[in-house]
C-alpha positions in Angstrom: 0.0 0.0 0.0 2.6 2.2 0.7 4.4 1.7 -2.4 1.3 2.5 -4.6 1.2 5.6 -2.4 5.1 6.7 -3.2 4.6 5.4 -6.6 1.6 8.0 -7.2 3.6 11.0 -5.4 6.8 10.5 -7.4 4.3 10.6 -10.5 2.8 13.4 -9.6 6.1 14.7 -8.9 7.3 14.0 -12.6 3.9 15.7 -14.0 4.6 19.1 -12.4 8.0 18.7 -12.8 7.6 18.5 -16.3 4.6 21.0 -16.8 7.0 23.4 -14.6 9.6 23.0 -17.1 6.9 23.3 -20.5 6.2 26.9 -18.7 9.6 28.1 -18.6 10.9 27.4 -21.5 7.4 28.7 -23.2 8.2 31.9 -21.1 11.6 32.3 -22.2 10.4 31.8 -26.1 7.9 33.8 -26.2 9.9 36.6 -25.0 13.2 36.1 -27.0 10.5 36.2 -30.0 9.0 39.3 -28.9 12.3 41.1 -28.4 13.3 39.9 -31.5 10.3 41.4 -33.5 10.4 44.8 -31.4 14.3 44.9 -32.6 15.5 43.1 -35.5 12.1 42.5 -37.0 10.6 46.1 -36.9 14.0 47.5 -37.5 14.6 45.6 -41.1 11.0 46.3 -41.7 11.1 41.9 -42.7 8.0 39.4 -43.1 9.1 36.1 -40.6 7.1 33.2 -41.4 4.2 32.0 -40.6 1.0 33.8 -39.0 3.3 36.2 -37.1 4.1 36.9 -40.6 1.1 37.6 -42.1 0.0 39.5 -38.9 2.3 42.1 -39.3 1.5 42.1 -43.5 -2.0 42.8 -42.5 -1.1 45.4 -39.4 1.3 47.2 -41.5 -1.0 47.3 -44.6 -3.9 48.6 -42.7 -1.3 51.2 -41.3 -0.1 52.6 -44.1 -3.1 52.1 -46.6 -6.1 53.4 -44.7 -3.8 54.9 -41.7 -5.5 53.0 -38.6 -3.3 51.1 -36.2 -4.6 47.5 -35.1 -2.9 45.5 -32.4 -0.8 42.7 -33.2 -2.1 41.2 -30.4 -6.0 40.7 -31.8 -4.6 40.2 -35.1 -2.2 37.2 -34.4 -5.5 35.6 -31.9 -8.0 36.0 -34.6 -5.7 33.9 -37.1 -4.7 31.6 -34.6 -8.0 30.4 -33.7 -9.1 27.8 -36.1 -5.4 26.3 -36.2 -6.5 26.0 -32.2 -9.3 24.2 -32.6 -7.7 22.1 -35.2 -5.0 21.3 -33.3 -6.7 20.6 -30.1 -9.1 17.9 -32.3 -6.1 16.5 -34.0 -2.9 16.7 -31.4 -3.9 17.0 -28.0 -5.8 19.8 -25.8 -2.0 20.2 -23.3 0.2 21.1 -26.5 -2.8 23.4 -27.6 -3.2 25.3 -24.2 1.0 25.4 -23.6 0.9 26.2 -27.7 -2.0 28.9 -27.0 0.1 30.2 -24.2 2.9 30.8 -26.5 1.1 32.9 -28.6 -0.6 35.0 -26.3 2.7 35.4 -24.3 4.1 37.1 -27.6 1.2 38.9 -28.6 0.8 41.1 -25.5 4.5 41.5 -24.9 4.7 42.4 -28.9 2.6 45.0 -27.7 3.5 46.3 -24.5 8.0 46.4 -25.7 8.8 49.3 -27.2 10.5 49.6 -30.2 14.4 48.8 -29.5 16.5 48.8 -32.8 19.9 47.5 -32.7 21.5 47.7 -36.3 19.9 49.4 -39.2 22.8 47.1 -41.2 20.0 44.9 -42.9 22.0 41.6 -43.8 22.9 41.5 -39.8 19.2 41.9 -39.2 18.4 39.3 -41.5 21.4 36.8 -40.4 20.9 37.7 -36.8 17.7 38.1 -36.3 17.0 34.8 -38.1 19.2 32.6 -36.2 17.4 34.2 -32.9 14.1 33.6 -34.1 14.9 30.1 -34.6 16.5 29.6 -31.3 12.9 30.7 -29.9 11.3 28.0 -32.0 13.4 25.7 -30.5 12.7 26.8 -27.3 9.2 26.3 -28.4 9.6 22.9 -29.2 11.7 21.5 -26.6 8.9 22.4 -24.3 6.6 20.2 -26.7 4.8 23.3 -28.5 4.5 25.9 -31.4 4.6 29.4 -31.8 1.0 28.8 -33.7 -0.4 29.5 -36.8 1.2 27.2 -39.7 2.8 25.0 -36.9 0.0 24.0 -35.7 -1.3 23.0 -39.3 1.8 20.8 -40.0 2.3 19.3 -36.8 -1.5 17.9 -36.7 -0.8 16.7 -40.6 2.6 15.8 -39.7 1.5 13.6 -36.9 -2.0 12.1 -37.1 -2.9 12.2 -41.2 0.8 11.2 -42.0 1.1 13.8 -44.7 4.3 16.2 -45.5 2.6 19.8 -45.2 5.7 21.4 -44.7 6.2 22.1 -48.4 2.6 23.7 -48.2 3.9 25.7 -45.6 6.5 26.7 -47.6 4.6 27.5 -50.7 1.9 29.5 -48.1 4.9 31.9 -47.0 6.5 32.2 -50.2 2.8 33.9 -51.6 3.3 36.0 -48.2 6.0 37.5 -49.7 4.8 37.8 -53.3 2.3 40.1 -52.2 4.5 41.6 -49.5 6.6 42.4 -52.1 3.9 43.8 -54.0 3.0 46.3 -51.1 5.7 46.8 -49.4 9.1 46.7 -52.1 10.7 43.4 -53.3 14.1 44.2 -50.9 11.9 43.7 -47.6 10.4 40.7 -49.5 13.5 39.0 -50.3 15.4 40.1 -47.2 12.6 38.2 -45.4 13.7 34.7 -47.3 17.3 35.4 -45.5 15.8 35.8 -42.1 13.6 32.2 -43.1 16.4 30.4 -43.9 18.2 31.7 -41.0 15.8 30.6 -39.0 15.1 27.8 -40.4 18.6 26.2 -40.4 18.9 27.0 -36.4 16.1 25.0 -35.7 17.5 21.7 -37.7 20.2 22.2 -35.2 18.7 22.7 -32.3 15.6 20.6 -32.5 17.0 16.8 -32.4 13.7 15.5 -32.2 13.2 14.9 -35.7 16.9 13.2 -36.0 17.5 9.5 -36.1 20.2 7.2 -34.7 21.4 4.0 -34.9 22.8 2.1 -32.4 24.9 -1.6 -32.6 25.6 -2.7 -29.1 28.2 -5.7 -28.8 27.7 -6.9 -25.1 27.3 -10.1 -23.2 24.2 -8.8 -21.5 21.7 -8.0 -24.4 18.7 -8.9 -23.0 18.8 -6.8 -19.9 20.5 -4.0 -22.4 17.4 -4.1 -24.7 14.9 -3.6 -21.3 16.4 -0.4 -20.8 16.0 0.9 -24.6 12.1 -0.2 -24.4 12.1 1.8 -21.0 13.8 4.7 -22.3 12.7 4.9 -25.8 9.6 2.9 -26.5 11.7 1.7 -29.3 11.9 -2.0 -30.5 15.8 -3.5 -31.3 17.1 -6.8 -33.1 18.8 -9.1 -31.5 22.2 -10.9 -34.1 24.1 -13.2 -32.6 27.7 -14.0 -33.8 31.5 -14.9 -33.2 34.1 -12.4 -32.3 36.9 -12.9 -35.1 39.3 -12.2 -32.3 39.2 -14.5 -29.8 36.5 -16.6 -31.4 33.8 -16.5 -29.0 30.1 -16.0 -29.6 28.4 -12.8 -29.4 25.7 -11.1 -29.6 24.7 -7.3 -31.1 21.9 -5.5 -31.0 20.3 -3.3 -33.4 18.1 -0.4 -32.6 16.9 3.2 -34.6 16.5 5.6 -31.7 15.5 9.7 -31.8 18.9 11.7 -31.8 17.7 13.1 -28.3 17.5 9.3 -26.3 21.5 8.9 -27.4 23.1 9.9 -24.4 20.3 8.7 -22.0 20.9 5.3 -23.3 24.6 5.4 -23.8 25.0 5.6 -19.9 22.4 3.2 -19.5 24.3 1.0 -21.2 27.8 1.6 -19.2 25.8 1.3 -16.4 24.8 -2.1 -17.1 27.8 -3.7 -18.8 31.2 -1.2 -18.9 32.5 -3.5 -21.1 30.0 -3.3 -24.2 30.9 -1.6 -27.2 29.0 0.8 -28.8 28.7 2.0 -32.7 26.6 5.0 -33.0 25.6 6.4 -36.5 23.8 9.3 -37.9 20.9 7.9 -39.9 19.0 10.2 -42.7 15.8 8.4 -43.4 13.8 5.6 -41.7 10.9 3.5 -43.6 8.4 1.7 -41.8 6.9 2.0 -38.5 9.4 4.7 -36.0 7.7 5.9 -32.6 7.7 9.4 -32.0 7.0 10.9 -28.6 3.2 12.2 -28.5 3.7 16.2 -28.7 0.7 16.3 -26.0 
């Protein structure tokens, strides 16, 4: 009885722990992302992707074209909330709220920063301010959320239909900035593709979620190695057996496709368990076939 009792505390412990941790590092995006568009942003007069993108299309083309200034804040909520609703069906009603949470963080502190340029040298906006915008994504992400908008769309494709909508997403921005272009002058349009890729290759990075990893073990204690990968990972492994050329014993090997994040986890795990084992770690490109992949939620 008592050991149901511990068990439930220590997972209660774990849950706050861990919803502690979504918060902070939600906090710390949303206000690296909000700096960042009050300073580099602003400052280069650039188009980011996504819905904060086309929010600031539509607040400055209201702005200039019939002279009225709208908050980003109501702008960025009424765009966001169909992808909500989407994404709550489709992904999960914690990564909505903590994903929700993100965007209203930003919008209101969007808002309430005042304008702070650093540089009016716009390749360093673009360069810079890119690769900081990307390190709020990731920030984003680790904490198992988006900065809203298009993410939401792709991740709920991504994840529960199985379809590639990142391309979409693409092609969505690029007409962004066609008619940004159109309104505003192709330089802020084209500068704007800089900051993208900027951003885009920070998060690739940064975000090892999406990287995979494959392991060979050689040890004499397989079996108890491959409990701790199923613990750890959720992830299945094959089992070879063989003969070491060297001394001309049998062995044994195991094979396992992990996510580039679990690598050091189970590394140690592995140490732990036999000091002796030897380990060949790869980078692997492309997996076909059935992968788990932690639930965003």
């Amino acid at each position: 009885m008592k050991d149901l009792s511990l068990q439930k505390k220590e997972g209660i412990s774990l849950r706050l722990r861990d919803h502690i941790g979504r918060f902070v590092l939600i906090l710390l995006a949303s206000v690296i992302m909000s700096v960042n568009m009050k300073s580099f942003v602003e400052a280069g007069g650039l188009f980011p992707g996504g819905f904060n993108g086309l929010t600031l299309l539509i607040q400055r083309s209201v702005q200039t074209f019939l002279g009225v200034a709208l908050p980003f804040s109501v702008i960025n909520f009424l765009l966001n909330a169909v992808p909500a609703i989407f994404s709550f069906r489709l992904i999960g009603k914690r990564f909505t709220i903590y994903s929700c949470l993100m965007i209203v963080l930003t919008s209101i502190l969007t808002d309430v920063l005042p304008s702070m340029p650093i540089t009016n040298d716009i390749l360093l906006i673009c360069i810079f301010g890119g690769m900081i915008n990307g390190a709020a994504i990731s920030l984003c992400l680790l904490g198992r959320a988006t900065s809203g908008g298009t993410d939401f769309i792709a991740v709920a494709l991504s994840q529960k239909l199985h379809v590639d909508s990142w391309n979409y997403i693409l092609l969505g921005n690029a007409v962004m900035l066609v008619v940004a272009g159109l309104l505003f002058g192709w330089d802020k349009a084209l500068y704007s593709i800089i900051f993208q890729f900027a951003s885009t290759q920070v998060v690739k990075i940064l975000d090892p979620r999406y990287k995979r990893t494959t392991l060979f073990i050689v040890s004499e204690k397989s079996e108890e190695i491959y409990e701790h990968i199923r613990d750890l990972t959720h992830h299945g492994a094959t089992l070879f057996q063989g003969t070491g050329l060297y001394n001309g014993q049998p062995r044994s090997m195991i094979y396992s496709v992990i996510s580039g994040n679990q690598v050091k986890n189970v590394t140690k795990e592995v140490r732990r368990v036999d000091p002796k084992a030897f380990i060949n770690i790869l980078k692997t490109d492309q997996v076909a076939g059935n992968f788990y992949q932690r639930p965003n939620d």
